[in-house]
C-alpha positions in Angstrom: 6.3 -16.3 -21.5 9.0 -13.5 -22.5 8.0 -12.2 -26.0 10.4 -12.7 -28.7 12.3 -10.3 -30.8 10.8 -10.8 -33.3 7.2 -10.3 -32.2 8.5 -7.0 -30.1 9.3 -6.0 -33.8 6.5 -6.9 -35.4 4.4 -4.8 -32.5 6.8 -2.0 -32.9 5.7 -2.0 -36.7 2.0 -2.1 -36.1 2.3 1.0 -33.2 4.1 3.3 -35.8 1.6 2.7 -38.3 -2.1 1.9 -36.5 -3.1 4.6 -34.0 -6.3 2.5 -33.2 -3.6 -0.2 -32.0 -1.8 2.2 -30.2 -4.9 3.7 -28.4 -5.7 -0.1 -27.8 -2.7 -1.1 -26.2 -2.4 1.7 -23.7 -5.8 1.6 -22.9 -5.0 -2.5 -22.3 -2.2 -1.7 -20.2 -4.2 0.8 -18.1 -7.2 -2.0 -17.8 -4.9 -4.4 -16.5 -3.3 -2.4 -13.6 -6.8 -1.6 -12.7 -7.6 -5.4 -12.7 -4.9 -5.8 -10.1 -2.7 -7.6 -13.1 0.2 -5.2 -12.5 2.9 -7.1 -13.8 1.1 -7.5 -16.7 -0.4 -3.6 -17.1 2.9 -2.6 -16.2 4.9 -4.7 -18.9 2.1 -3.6 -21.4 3.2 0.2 -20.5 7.0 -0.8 -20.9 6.4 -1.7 -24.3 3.8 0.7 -25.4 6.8 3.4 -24.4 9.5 1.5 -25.6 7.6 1.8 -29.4 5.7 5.3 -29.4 7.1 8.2 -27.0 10.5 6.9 -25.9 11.9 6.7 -22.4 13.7 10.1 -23.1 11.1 12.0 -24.0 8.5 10.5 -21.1 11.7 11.5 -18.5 11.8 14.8 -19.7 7.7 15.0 -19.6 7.6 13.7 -16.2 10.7 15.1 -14.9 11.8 11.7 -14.0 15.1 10.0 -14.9 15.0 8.1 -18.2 16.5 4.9 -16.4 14.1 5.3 -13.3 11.2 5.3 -15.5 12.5 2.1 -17.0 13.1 0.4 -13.8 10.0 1.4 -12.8 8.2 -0.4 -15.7 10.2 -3.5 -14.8 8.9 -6.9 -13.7 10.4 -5.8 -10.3 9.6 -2.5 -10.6 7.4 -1.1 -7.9 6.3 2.8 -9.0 4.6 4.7 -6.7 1.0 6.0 -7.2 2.1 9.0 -8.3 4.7 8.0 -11.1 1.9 6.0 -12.2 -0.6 8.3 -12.6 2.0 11.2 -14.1 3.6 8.3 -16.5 -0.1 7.4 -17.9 -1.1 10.7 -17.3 1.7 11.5 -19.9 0.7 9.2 -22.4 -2.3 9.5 -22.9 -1.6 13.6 -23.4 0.9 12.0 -26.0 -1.5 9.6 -28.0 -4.4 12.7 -27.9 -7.0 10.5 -26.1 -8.6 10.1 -22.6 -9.2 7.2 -21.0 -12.2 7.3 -18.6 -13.1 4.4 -15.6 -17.0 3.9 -16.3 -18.1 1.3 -12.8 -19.7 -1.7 -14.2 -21.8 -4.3 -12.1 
């Protein structure tokens, strides 16, 4: 189900003001691409840039085009490895945290 306006403001709100939700919701949208939920991890991502760093800014960090970044975010979207890695990569230099994979059984 397509998230509301409303609701995309309300998160928008709680990003700016709650860097434990921020540092929550990137590290959900990391967790989910590695859970093979892509679509998901990457819509998580989409919206997590959309409300903190900005397209502009993550283009100019990753020396990618503003509008490539986006499409690559898209429910369509199909980013190589790479872009990935650079665009999470990106963020999490942006946020000031680390995300780690620890193997559980």
């Amino acid at each position: 189900m397509p998230l509301t306006p409303d609701f995309r403001v309300t998160i928008r709100k709680r990003l700016a003001r709650d860097p434990g939700f921020r540092e929550a919701l990137l590290e959900e949208g990391v967790q989910c691409l590695l859970a093979g939920e892509v679509d998901v991890g990457k819509s998580v991502l989409r919206d997590y840039v959309s409300a903190t760093i900005g397209f502009q800014k993550l283009g100019w960090l990753t020396a990618k085009s503003p509008k490539s970044l986006m499409r690559m975010l898209s429910p369509n979207g199909n980013p190589q490895a790479r872009n990935l890695f650079a665009i999470i990569s990106c963020l999490q230099e942006h946020e000031g945290l680390h995300l780690k994979v620890h193997a559980v059984r």
